[in-house]
C-alpha positions in Angstrom: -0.5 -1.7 17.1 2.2 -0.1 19.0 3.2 -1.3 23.0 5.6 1.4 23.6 4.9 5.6 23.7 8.1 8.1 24.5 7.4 11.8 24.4 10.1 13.6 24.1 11.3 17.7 24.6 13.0 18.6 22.2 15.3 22.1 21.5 14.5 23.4 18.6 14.8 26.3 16.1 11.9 28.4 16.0 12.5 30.4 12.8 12.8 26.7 10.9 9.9 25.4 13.5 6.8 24.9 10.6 9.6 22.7 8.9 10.7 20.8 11.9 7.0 19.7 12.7 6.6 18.6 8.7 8.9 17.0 8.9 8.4 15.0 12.4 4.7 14.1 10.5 6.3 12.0 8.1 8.0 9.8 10.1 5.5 7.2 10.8 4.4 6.6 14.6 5.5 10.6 15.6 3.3 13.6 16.3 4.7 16.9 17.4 3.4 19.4 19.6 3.7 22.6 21.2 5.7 22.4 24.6 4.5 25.9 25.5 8.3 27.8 24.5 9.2 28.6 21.1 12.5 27.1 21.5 11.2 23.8 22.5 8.6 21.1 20.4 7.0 18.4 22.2 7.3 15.0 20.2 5.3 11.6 20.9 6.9 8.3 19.9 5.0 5.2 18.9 6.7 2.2 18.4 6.8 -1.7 19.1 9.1 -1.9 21.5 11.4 1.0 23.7 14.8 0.0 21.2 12.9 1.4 18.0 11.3 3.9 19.5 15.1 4.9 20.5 16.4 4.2 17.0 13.4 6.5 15.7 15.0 9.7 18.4 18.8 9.1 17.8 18.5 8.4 13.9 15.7 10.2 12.7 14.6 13.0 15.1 17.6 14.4 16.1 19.4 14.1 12.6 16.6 17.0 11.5 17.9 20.5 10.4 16.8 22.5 13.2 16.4 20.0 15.9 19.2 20.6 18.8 18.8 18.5 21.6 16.3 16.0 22.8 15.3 14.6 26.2 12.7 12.0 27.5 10.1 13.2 29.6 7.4 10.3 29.7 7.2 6.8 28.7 4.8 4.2 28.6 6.1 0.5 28.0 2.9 -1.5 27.2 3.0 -5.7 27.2 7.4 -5.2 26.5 8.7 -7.2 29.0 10.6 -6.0 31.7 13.1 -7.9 33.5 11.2 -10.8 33.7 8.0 -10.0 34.0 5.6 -8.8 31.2 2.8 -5.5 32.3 1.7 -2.6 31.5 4.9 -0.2 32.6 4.5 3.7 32.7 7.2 6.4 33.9 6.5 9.9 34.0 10.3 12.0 34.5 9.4 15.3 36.4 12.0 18.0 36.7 12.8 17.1 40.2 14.0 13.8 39.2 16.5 15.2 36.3 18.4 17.6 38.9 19.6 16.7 42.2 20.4 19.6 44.7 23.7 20.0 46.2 24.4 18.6 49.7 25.5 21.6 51.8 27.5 19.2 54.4 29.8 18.2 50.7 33.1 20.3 50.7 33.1 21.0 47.1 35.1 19.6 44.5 38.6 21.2 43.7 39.3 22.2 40.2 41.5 20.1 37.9 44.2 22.3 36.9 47.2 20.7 34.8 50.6 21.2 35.6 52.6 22.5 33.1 
């Protein structure tokens, strides 16, 4: 039984996208899924604990022929202790919280130029 569930965005190629997704069914514990843009492939993790599930994305997902990029979008940390108390954890990451907008009262930062 797994505690931990990550999905995942992840960039992908479309005209290699059939083989992407067979490929993401073998691994055990990972379904893909459409993300709604040809370019992209929604993946769910299943895992033990939030370190293998991370193992799983960094060693298996994104070494896949095709796959570019990949980003966390949800999480749910079930009975993995957290700090130092063990419950049921969940984080959803919306768009808003992945950009922040520029304060307008911040002079911008100057370029780095080097001198010759």
């Amino acid at each position: 039984m797994s505690n931990t569930t990550v999905g995942i965005l992840a960039r992908i190629t479309p005209a290699i996208e059939s083989a992407i997704r067979s490929e993401l069914s073998r691994l055990p514990g990972v379904q893909p899924f459409d993300a709604g843009d040809e370019t992209q492939m929604g993946i769910l993790i299943e895992a033990p604990t939030l370190d293998l599930a991370h193992e799983r994305i960094t060693n298996e997902i994104k070494a896949i022929k095709g796959v570019h990029a990949t980003w966390p979008v949800y999480m749910h940390l079930g009975d993995e202790e957290i700090g130092s108390a063990s419950d049921d954890t969940e984080v959803c990451i919306l768009p808003e919280d992945l950009y922040e907008e520029p304060d307008a009262s911040e002079k911008p930062m100057a370029a780095f130029v080097p001198t010759p």
